[in-house]
VOTOR-730717 format. One line per field, with one value per residue: residue number from 1; y, x, z of N, C-alpha, C in turn; residue in three letters. Coordinates in pm, whole numbers. Example, Ala and Ser with C-alpha at 12.3 -4.5 7.8 and 13.67 -1.06 7.14 Angstrom:
# residues 2
tormar: 1/2 $
npy: -569/-225 $
npx: 1319/1285 $
npz: 780/708 $
capy: -450/-106 $
capx: 1230/1367 $
capz: 780/714 $
cpy: -330/3 $
cpx: 1320/1290 $
cpz: 780/787 $
marke: ala/ser $
END
This chain:
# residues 132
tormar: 1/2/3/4/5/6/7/8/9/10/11/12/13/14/15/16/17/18/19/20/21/22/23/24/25/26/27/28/29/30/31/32/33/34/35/36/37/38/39/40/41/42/43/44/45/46/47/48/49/50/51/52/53/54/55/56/57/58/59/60/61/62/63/64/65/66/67/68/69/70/71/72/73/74/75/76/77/78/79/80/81/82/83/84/85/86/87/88/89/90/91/92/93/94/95/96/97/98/99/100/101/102/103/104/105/106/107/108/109/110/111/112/113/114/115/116/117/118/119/120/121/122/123/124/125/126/127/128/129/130/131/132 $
npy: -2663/-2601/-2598/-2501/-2232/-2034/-1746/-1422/-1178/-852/-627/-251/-4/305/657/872/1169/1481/1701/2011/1953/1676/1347/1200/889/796/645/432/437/229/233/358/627/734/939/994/914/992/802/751/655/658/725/718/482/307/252/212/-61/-234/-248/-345/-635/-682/-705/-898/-1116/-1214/-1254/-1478/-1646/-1704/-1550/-1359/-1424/-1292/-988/-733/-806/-800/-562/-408/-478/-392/-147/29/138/-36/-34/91/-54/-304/-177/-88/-396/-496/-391/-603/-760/-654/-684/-867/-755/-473/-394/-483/-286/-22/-71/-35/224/276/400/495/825/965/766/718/696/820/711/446/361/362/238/-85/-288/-608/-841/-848/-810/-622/-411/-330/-161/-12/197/248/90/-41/-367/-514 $
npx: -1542/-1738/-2146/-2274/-2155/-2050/-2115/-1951/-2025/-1923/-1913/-1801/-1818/-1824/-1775/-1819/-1632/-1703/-1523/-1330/-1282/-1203/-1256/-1275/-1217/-1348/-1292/-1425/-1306/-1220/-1151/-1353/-1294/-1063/-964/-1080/-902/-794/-826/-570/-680/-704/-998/-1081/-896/-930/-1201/-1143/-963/-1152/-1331/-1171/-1096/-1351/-1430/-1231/-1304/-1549/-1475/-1324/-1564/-1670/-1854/-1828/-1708/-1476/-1286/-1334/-1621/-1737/-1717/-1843/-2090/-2061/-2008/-1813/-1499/-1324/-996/-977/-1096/-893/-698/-771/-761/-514/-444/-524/-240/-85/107/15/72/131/-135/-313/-189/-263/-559/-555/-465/-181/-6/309/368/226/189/-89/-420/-393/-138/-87/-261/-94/191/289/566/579/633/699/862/1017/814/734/973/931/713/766/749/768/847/669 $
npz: -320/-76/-65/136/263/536/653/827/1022/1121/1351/1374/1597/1530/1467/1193/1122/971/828/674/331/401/594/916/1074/1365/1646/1895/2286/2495/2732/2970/3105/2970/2699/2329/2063/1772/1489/1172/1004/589/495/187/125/227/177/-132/-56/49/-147/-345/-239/-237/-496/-603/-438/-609/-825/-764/-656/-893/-982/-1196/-1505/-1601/-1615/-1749/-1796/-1540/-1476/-1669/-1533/-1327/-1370/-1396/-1489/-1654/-1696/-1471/-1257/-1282/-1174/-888/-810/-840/-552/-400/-427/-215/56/282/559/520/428/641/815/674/750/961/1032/1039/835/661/585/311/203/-9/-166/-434/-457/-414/-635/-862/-1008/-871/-638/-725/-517/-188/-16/-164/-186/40/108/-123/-28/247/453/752/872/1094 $
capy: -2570/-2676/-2506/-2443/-2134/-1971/-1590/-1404/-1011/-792/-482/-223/93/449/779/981/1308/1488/1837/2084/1856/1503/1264/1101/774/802/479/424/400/112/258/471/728/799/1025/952/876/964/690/799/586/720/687/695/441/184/253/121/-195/-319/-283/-465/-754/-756/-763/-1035/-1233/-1228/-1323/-1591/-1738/-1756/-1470/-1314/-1486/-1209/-813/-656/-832/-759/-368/-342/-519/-265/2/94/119/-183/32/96/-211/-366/-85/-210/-536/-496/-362/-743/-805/-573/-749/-846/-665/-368/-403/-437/-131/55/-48/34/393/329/334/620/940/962/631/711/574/759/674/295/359/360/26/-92/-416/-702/-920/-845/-680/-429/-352/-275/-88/137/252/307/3/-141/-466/-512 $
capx: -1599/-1927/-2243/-2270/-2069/-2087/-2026/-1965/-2077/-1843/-1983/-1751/-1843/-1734/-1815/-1718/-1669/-1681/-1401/-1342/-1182/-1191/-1368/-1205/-1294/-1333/-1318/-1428/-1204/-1238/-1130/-1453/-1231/-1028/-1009/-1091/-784/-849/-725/-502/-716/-745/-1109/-1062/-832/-1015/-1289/-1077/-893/-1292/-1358/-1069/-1101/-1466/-1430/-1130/-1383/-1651/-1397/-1282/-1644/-1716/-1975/-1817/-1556/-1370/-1264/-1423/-1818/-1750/-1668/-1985/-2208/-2051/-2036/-1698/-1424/-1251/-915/-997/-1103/-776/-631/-807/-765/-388/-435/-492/-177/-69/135/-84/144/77/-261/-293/-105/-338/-660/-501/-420/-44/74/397/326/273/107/-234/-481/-336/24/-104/-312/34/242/381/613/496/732/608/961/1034/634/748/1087/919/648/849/677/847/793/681 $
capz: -224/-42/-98/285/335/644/663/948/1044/1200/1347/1491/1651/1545/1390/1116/1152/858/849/562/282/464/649/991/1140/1522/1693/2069/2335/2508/2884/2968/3155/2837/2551/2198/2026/1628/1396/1075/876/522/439/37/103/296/81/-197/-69/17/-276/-446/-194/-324/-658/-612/-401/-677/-916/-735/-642/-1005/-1063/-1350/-1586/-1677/-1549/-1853/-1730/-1409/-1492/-1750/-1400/-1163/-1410/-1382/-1626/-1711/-1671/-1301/-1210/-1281/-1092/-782/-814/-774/-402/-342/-429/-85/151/434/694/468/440/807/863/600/803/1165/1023/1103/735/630/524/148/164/-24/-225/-556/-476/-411/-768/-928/-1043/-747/-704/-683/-399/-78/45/-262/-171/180/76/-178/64/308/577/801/882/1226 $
cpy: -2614/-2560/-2428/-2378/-2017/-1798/-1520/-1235/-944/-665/-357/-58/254/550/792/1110/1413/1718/1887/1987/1741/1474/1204/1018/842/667/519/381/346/174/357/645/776/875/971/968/846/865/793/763/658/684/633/525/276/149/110/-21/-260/-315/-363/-561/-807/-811/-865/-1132/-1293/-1265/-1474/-1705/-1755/-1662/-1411/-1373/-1427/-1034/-728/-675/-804/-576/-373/-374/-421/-115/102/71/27/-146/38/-7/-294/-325/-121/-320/-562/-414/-499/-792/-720/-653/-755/-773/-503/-325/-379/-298/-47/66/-16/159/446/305/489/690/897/837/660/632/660/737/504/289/348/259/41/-258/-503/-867/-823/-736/-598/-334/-253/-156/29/187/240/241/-49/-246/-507/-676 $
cpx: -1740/-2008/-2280/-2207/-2139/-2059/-2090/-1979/-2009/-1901/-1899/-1827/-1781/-1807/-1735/-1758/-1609/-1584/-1382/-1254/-1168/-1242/-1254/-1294/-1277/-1327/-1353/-1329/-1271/-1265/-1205/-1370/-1124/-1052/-973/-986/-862/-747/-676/-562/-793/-849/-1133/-980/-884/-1096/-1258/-1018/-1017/-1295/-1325/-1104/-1259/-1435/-1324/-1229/-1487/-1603/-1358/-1402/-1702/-1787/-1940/-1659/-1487/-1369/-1369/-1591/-1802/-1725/-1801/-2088/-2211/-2071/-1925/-1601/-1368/-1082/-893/-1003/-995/-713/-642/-748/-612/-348/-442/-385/-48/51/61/-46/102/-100/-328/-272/-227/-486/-601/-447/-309/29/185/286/334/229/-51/-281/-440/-200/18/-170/-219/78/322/464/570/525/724/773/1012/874/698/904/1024/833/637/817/802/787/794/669 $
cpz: -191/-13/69/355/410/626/773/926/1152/1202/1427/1487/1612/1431/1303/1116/1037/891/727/491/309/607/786/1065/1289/1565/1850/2147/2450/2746/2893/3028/3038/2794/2433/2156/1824/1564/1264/934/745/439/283/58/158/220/-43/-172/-47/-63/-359/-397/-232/-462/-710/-556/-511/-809/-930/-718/-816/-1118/-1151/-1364/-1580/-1597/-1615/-1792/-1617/-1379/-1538/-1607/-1333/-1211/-1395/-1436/-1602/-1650/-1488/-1231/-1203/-1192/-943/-770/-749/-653/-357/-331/-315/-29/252/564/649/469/566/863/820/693/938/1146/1054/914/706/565/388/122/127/-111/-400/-588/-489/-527/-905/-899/-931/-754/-660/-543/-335/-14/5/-150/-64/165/4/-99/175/429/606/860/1057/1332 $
marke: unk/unk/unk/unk/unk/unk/unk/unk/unk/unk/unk/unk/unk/unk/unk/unk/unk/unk/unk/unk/unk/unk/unk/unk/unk/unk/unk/unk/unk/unk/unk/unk/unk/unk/unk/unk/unk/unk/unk/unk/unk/unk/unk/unk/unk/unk/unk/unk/unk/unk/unk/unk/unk/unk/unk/unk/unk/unk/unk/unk/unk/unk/unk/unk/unk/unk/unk/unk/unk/unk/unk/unk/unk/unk/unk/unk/unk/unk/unk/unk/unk/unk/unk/unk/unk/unk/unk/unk/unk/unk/unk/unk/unk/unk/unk/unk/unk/unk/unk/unk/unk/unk/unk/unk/unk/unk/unk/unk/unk/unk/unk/unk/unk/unk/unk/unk/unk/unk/unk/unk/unk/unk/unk/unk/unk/unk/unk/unk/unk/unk/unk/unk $
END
C-alpha cells in the first residue's frame, strides 16, 4: 500500500427532523418544483454500519492489532465491537438497500445485531431482500 493515499469528501445535503421517538433524514429533491420525498432510512442503523466499516477500516490499515485494543481506544465493549464488525460482512446489495432506506420491514439495527448467515444469499433470504 503506498503512503500516498488519497481520500475523497462526500458532502450530501439534508436535514433531520427530529419527531417524538425518532429522528428522519430528509433529503432534497432535486426537481425545484417538487415535494420532499422522506427517505425510510433508519438513522440507528446507518449510524451503525459507519461505524463497523470504520472500525473494519482501522483494522485493516493496521492501527490496532487486535478487537480487544481497539474496544479499550474507542471505549466500547469488546462484545459489541465484534457485533459491529459483522455488519461488514452485509451483502453489498443489502447494504445498499440499508443506506437508500429501501430495506423490508423488520429490517433493523437490533434484528441485524443478531447472528445472521454468513453467504450472501441465505443473508438475503433471511431478511427478506430481494435481490434487485
Amino acid at each position: 500500500m503506498s503512503s500516498s493515499t488519497t481520500h475523497v469528501t462526500v458532502r450530501v445535503p439534508l436535514a433531520i427532523r427530529r419527531r417524538p421517538g425518532r429522528k428522519t433524514v430528509v433529503i432534497p429533491v432535486q426537481d425545484p418544483g417538487g415535494t420532499k420525498v422522506p427517505t425510510r432510512a433508519d438513522p440507528a442503523l446507518l449510524k451503525a454500519l459507519a461505524r463497523a466499516f470504520r472500525y473494519q477500516r482501522l483494522l485493516d490499515e493496521g492501527r490496532y492489532a487486535t478487537i480487544s485494543e481497539m474496544a479499550d481506544a474507542e471505549r466500547i465493549e469488546r462484545g459489541y465491537l465484534g457485533t459491529l464488525l459483522r455488519l461488514t460482512l452485509l451483502a453489498p446489495d443489502i447494504v445498499q438497500s440499508i443506506l437508500d432506506g429501501r430495506q423490508p420491514d423488520g429490517v433493523t439495527l437490533p434484528r441485524l445485531l443478531e447472528p445472521f448467515p454468513a453467504v450472501w444469499a441465505v443473508q438475503r433470504n433471511a431478511l427478506k431482500f430481494s435481490r434487485t
